[in-house]
C-alpha positions, 0 to 999 in steps of 0.5 A: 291417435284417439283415445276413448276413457271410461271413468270407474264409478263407485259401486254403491252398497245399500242398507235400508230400513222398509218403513216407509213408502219407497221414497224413488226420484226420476230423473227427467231428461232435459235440454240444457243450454251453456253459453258464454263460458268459452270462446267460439274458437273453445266450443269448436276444439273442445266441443265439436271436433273429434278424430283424425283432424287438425284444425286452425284458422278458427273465425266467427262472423268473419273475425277474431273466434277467441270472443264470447258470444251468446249464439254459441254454446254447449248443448246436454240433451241425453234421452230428449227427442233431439237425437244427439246427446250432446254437442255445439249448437249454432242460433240465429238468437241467443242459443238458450232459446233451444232449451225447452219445453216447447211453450211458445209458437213464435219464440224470438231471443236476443237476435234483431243483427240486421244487416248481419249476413252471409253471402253463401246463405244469401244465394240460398234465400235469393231475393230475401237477404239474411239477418242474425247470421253465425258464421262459424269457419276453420281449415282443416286437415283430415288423416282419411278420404273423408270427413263427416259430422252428423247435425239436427236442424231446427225452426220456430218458423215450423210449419206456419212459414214453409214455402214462404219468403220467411224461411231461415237458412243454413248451410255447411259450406266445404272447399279445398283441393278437388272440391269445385262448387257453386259458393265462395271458394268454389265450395258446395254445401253438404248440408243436403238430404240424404242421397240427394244434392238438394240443401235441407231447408224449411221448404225441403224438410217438412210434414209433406216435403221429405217427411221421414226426415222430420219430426213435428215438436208441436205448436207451442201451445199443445199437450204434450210438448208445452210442458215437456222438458225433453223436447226443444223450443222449436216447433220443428226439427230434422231427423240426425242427418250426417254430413259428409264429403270425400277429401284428400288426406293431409291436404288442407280444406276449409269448412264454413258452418253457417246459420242466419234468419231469413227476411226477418229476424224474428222466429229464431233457428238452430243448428245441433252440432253433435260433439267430436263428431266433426272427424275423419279416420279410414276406422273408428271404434267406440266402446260402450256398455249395455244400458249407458254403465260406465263400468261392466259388472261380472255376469251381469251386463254386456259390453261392446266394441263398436268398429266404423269404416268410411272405404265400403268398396271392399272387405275391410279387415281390421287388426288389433291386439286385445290387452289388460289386467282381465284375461282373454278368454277367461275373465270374459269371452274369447275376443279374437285379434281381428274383424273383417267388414265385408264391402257395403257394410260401414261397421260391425260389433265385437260383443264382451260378456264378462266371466261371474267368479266367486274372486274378490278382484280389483277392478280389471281392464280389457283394452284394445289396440287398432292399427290401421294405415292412413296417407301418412302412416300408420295410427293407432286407436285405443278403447277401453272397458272396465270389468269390476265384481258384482255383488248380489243381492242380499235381503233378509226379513225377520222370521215372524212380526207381532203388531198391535195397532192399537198400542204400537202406532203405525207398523214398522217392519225392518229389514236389511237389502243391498249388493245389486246392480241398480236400478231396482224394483220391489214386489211386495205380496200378501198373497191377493195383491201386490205392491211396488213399495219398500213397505206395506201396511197390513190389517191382518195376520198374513204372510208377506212375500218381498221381491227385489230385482236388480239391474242385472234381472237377478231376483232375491226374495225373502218371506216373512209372518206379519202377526197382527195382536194385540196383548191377552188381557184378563177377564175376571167375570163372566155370566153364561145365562144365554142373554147374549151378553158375556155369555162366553170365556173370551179374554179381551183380544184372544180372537187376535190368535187362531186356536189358542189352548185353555185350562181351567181349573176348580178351586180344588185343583181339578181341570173341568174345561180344556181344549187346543184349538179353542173357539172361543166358546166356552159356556161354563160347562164341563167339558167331560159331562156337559153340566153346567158347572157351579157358580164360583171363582175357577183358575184359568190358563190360556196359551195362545199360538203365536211366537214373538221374535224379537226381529229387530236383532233377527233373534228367535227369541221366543216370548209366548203371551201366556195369561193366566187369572181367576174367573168369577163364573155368575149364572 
């Protein structure tokens, strides 16, 4: 019985404060390489081997498994051009030579075993002998009629040494009963091109020989590869290939997996092993979520139960029970209890789409049984979902802002944001451009339009006025005698507001200029006959039209910059 958990994740709530360039990190894929941690015999149970086997009897190099060497390890390659996440990686040097980028050409670590060879990869390569070999062999016995693993292989000796004498080798050699083959213990290598008997090798997977399952990973000296961290070391590398063979369940079988420099020991090679892949079961099922979340999101993300099958003679009905805390049918999409393949078909997907409620739920499961008949009975597999709440987006910008430049230093525009479903992106628009930043830096007065979209493509958006004046301050003195200068009443950074009013009074009382809207031309005239007024002090109000919030408490708080002042009027 196997088991596939998926751990919760915390669900972050965000609070930001926009008043700074949007500080975003990517997180390069990259390959990584760990070796020595763990025995040969560790990586392979706890590494390679998944459902429907029981293995034993684990050598490496024909001895003892439990030892610590440096051409096994554990490779991490999520989202890099080797195809497989993750597994067990197999070296003809020390297995850190596959981390990458691909910066050398002819790249040889640790290795330099002569004589160290397999007798298997020795028929291959006849009349060349093998050196450096790692030689990794268990038995097994499968619960299904099949047993299968799905593999990457790769060489620095890509494409300088193809059809060359110089040609690493490996081989996936299987015996047991009903298998009659060519190598030791009458095993066969099922190490071969798809629907073919011939081996994968250099001279059989290359840019002219096989070319669909190859994949050229550069020189070592070229752009982009020599600097690109998800690519491997190796010059050149297979497509992800299955190996698989028809077995008989319950019965015993021995697989050696073997990998060996060829003539030489320099231009290292590799062998990807993808982990738990190593299995045999008449079905499997794996859960995922859309997009690699570990948790499934009310409304927002999709899920998916994904059956396999090995026997594709016949229709394949697959029963189940779905159970768990979220209700069928109601917390999500109606599941049914069954799924029928139908013949020459090796899978089919059940799909989960999750119910948007406005219940504040603690996170909720969907889990399903799988009952299936092997050779010794019957088994039963499990896959699980998480169904948790979603938050939405939030965001809140302030009514108005009022900057000035000059005294306030750079702008600070605050605002609150959170809820969503990463990953995020921001819009900003003032109407002419728009910016993928958290903040923007205005230099004139302008509406702002702020954008945030979420994971789950939800968009929220928030508008606010960005005001750009600086304080009224107060003129004493103006000569309207046309010589162009000071000509007219303008207070020092009045042209900061658009359409302010002013009114200005004599020094009896009575209004001889007033006007909304001003334009910032007042000659000294009054403004019901047009003569010119009298030299003389006057009393002056200007209010302009703009309103303060004070929005870092997103207060409406309004603060009207009226000045008021004498005037000295000098012709």
């Amino acid at each position: 019985m196997s088991m596939k958990k998926y751990s919760e994740m915390t669900l972050y709530k965000y609070s930001t404060v926009l008043i700074a360039l949007l500080l975003s990190s990517v997180l390069f894929a990259q390959i990584t390489v760990t070796s020595n941690t763990m025995t040969v015999e560790q990586y392979v149970q706890n590494v390679l081997v998944g459902a429907g086997v029981t293995i034993s009897n684990v050598q490496y190099n024909g001895g003892s498994a439990n030892v610590t060497v440096s051409q096994v390890g554990a490779f991490s390659a999520t989202n890099s051009t080797i195809g497989i996440n993750n597994g067990l990686v197999m070296a003809t040097g020390d297995a850190q030579l596959v981390v990458g980028p691909n910066n050398s050409g002819s790249t040889t670590l640790g290795g330099g075993n002569m004589g160290q060879n397999d007798v298997d990869l020795d028929v291959i390569v006849n009349p060349n002998g093998t050196n450096d070999a790692c030689v990794i062999e268990f038995d097994f016995i499968p619960i299904g009629d099949s047993v299968k693993f799905n593999y990457v292989f790769g060489s620095e000796e890509y494409l300088e040494w193809v059809n060359s004498s110089f040609n690493d080798v490996f081989g996936f050699f299987l015996s047991g009963p009903g298998i009659t083959g060519s190598y030791s213990n009458n095993a066969v290598n099922i190490a071969t091109i798809p629907g073919t008997n011939t081996a994968v090798s250099i001279n059989n997977v290359n840019n002219v020989s096989n070319s669909s399952y190859y994949i050229d990973n550069g020189d070592g000296f070229s752009a982009p590869q020599n600097t690109d961290p998800t690519v491997t070391q190796l010059d050149g590398i297979t497509v992800v290939l299955e190996a698989a063979y028809a077995v008989q369940c319950n019965q015993t079988y021995h697989i050696k997996l073997a990998i060996a420099d060829a003539g030489d020991t320099s231009f290292d090679s590799g062998v990807f092993l993808e982990g738990g892949s190593f299995s045999s079961a008449g079905v499997s099922v794996e859960a995922g979520i859309a997009n690699g979340d570990t948790l499934l999101y009310e409304g927002c993300n999709s899920a998916y139960f994904a059956f396999a099958i090995s026997d594709t003679t016949q229709d394949f009905t697959v029963q189940f029970d779905v159970v768990g805390s979220a209700t069928n049918g109601v917390d999500y999409n109606q599941i049914p209890d069954s799924l029928t393949i139908p013949a020459g078909v090796s899978s089919d997907t059940i799909f989960v789409n999750p119910t948007l409620d406005t219940l504040n739920d603690p996170n909720e499961d969907v889990t399903i049984y799988i009952y299936y008949e092997t050779c010794s009975g019957w088994d039963t597999l499990i896959a699980s979902l998480t169904i948790t709440d979603y938050v939405p987006l939030y965001l809140t910008l302030p009514d108005s802002v009022n900057i000035c430049p000059e005294l306030d230093g750079p702008f600070l525009l605050e605002g609150d944001w959170g809820g969503g479903l990463q990953p995020y992106s921001f819009s900003w628009s003032d109407g002419s451009s728009t910016s993928n930043s958290t903040s923007v830096a205005p230099f004139a007065t302008q509406d702002y339009y702020l954008s945030i979209t979420d994971g789950c493509g939800d968009p929220i958006s928030d508008t606010t006025t960005v005001w750009v004046q600086c304080p009224l301050e107060e003129i004493n003195i103006f000569t309207p005698n046309g010589d162009g200068n000071n000509d007219y009443f303008i207070p020092v950074n009045l042209d900061d507001y658009p359409n302010p009013t002013i009114v200005v009074f004599n020094r009896w009382g009575k209004i001889v200029y007033e006007m909304e809207n001003y334009q910032y031309n007042w000659d000294g005239t009054n403004y019901k006959t047009g003569n010119e007024l009298n030299d003389g002090v006057y009393f002056y109000v200007v209010t302009p039209n703009s309103v303060k919030y004070e929005y870092n408490e997103h207060k409406k708080e309004e603060v009207r910059r009226t000045i008021s002042g004498y005037v000295h009027l000098i012709r």
